[in-house]
C-alpha positions as MATLAB code, in Angstrom:
seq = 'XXXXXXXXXXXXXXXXXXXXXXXXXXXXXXXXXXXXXXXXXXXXXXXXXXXXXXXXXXXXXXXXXXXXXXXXXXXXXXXXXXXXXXXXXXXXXXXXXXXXXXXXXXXXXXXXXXXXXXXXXXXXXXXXXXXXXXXXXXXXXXXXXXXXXXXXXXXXXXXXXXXXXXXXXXXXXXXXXXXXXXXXXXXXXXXXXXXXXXXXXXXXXXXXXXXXXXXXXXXXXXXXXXXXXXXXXXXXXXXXXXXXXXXXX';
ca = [
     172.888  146.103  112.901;
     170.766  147.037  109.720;
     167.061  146.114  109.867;
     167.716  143.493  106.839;
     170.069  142.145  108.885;
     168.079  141.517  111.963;
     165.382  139.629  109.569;
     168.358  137.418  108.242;
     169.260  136.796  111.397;
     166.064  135.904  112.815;
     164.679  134.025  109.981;
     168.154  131.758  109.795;
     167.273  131.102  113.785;
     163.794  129.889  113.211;
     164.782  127.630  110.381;
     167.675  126.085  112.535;
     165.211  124.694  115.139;
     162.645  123.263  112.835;
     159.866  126.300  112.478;
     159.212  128.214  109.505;
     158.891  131.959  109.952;
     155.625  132.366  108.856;
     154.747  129.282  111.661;
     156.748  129.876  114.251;
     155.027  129.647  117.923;
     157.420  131.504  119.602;
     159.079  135.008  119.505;
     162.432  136.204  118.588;
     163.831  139.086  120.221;
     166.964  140.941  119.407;
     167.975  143.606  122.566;
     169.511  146.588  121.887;
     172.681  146.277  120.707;
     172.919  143.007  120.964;
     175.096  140.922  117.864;
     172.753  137.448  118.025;
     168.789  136.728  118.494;
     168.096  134.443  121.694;
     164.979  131.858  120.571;
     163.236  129.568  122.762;
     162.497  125.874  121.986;
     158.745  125.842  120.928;
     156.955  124.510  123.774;
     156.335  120.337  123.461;
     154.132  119.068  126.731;
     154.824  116.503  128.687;
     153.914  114.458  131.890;
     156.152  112.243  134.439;
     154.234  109.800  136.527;
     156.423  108.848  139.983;
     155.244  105.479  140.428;
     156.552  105.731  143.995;
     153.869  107.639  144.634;
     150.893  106.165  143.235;
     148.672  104.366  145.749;
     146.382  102.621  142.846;
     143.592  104.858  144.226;
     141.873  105.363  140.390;
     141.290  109.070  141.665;
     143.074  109.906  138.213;
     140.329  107.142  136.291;
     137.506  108.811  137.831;
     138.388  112.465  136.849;
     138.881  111.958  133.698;
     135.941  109.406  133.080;
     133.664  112.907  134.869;
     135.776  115.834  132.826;
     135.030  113.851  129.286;
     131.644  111.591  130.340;
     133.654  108.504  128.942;
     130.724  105.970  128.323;
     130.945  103.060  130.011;
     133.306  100.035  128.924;
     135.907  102.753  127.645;
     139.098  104.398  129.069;
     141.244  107.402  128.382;
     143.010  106.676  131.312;
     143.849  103.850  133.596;
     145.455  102.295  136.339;
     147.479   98.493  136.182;
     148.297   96.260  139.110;
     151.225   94.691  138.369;
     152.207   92.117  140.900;
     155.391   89.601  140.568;
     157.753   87.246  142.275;
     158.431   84.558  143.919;
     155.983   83.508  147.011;
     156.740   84.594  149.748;
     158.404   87.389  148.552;
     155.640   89.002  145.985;
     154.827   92.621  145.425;
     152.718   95.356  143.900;
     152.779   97.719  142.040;
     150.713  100.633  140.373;
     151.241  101.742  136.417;
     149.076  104.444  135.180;
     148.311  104.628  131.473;
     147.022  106.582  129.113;
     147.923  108.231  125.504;
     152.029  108.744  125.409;
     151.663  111.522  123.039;
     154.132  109.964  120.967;
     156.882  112.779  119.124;
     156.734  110.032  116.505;
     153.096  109.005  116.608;
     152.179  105.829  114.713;
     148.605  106.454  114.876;
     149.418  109.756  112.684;
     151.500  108.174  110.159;
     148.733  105.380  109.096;
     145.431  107.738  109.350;
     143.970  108.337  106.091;
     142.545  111.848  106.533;
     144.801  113.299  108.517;
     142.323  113.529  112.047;
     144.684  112.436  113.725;
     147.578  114.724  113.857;
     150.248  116.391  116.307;
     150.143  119.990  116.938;
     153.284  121.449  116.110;
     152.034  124.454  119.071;
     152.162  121.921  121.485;
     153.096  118.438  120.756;
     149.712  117.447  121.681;
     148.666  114.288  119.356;
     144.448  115.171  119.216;
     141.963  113.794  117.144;
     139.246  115.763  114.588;
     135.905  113.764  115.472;
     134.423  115.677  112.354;
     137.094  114.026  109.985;
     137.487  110.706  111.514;
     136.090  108.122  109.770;
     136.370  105.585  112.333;
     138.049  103.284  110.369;
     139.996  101.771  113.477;
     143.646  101.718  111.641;
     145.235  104.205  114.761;
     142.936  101.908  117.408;
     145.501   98.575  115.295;
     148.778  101.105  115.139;
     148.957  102.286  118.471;
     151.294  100.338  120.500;
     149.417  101.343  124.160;
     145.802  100.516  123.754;
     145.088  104.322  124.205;
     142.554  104.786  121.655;
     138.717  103.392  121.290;
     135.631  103.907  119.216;
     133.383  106.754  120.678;
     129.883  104.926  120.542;
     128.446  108.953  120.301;
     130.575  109.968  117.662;
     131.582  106.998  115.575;
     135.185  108.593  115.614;
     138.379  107.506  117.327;
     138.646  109.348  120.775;
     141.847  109.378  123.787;
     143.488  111.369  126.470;
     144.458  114.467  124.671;
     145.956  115.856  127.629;
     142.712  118.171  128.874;
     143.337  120.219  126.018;
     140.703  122.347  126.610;
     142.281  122.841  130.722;
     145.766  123.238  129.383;
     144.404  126.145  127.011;
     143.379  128.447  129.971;
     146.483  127.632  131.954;
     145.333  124.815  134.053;
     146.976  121.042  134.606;
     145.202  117.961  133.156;
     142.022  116.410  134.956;
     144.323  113.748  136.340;
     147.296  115.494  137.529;
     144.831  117.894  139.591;
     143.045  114.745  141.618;
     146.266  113.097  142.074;
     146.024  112.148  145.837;
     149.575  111.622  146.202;
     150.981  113.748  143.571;
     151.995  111.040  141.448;
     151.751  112.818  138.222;
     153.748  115.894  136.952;
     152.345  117.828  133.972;
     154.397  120.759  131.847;
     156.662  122.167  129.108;
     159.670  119.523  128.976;
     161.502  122.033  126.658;
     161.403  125.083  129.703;
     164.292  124.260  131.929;
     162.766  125.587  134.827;
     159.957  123.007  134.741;
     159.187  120.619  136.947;
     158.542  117.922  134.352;
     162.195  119.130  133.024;
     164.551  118.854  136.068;
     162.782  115.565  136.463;
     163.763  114.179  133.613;
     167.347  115.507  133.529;
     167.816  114.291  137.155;
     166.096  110.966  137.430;
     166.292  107.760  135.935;
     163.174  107.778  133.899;
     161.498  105.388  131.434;
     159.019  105.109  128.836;
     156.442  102.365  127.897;
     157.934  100.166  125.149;
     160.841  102.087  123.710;
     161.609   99.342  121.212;
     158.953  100.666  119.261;
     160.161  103.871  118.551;
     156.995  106.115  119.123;
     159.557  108.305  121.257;
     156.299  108.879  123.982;
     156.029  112.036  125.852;
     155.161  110.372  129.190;
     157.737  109.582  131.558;
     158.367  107.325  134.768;
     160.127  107.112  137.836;
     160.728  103.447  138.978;
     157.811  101.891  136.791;
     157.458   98.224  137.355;
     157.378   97.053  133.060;
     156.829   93.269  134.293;
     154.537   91.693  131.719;
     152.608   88.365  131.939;
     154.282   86.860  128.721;
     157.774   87.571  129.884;
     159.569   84.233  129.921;
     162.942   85.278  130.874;
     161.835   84.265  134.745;
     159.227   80.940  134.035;
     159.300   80.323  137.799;
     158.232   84.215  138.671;
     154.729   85.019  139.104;
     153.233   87.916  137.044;
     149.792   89.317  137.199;
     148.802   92.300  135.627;
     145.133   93.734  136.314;
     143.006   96.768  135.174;
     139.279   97.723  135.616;
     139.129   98.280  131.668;
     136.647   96.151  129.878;
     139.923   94.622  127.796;
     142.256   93.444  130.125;
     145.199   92.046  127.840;
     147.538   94.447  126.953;
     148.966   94.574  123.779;
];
């Protein structure tokens, strides 16, 4: 195969997965003698939270409240009890939270000056504090109550995965104090993955699909009951959090 050729080649491949060749994150390789370029997806992070795990321990709330000093009276990260039924046959449950790192973030469609944004490296939705203008319109948009005013900064702040522990190769604050291993962190585009297999071989879910945000956090057997559900009027349902605002959205 002529060199022009191999550039064709490789330059039709990038553009077929979404990445322009001057952006693209990832490399193409052509072996020798080989008729067709192999590319790999561009990585896009991801974490799956096993609910059957989670013993409502906050271990994950106090990590991340010491790896970011989150002032007091605001959360990146959180913990529900959700408990339902009938008496005498009630239960509880546990339902982390934090930013879903939407692949179709509303809080990046409505911000004005583009600090809030996804990186197409990653899939990591972050936030500029040096271009926010804190005008609250992601804190209105964003359909899990992930985001709040940094009383420091003025500007919009959330979980942005430990960017700066991902970076050097390590796992998010949370996932690393997980007592019972309750949260899985990593590339849901490698197939080898552990966040991967778990989502092609369990029955996941995702916090309120109806609204289209596509989120980038997954669970295993999470309890969804909310306190305005009226499909059950006789069924208790109470939802608590330590988080200054309890309702949820």
């Amino acid at each position: 195969m002529q060199e022009n050729e191999k550039k064709l080649l490789r330059r039709e491949l990038l553009n077929r997965i979404g990445l322009g060749a001057a952006t693209a994150a990832v490399a193409v390789t052509l072996p020798a003698g080989a008729g067709a370029a192999v590319a790999r997806d561009p990585v896009h992070y991801a974490m799956v939270i096993d609910t059957r795990r989670c013993i409502g321990c906050q271990a994950c709330s106090v990590a991340c409240k010491a790896e970011f000093a989150v002032p007091l009276g605001a959360t990146r990260s959180w913990v529900e009890y959700v408990e339902k039924g009938t008496f005498p046959h009630v239960s509880r449950q546990f339902l982390p939270r934090l930013c879903n790192h939407c692949r179709n973030p509303q809080c990046v469609n409505v911000c004005p000056t583009g600090a809030t944004f996804k990186r197409a490296e990653d899939g990591i939705v972050v936030v500029d504090p040096e271009v926010c203008i804190g005008c609250k319109y992601c804190i209105q948009a964003c359909p899990y109550d992930a985001r709040f005013i940094h009383p420091d900064t003025g500007a919009a702040d959330k979980c942005d995965f430990c960017l700066h522990r991902v970076g050097r190769g390590l796992v998010p604050a949370c996932v690393n104090t997980c007592q019972g291993r309750a949260r899985i962190f990593g590339d849901m585009n490698d197939p080898a993955s552990a966040v991967a297999q778990l989502i092609a071989t369990q029955p996941v879910t995702v916090l309120r699909q109806g609204m289209g945000t596509r989120p980038s956090v997954f669970y295993i057997a999470a309890d969804h009951s909310d306190p305005r559900e009226t499909r059950v009027p006789s069924q208790y349902v109470r939802v608590d959090t330590h988080r200054r605002i309890q309702e949820r959205r």
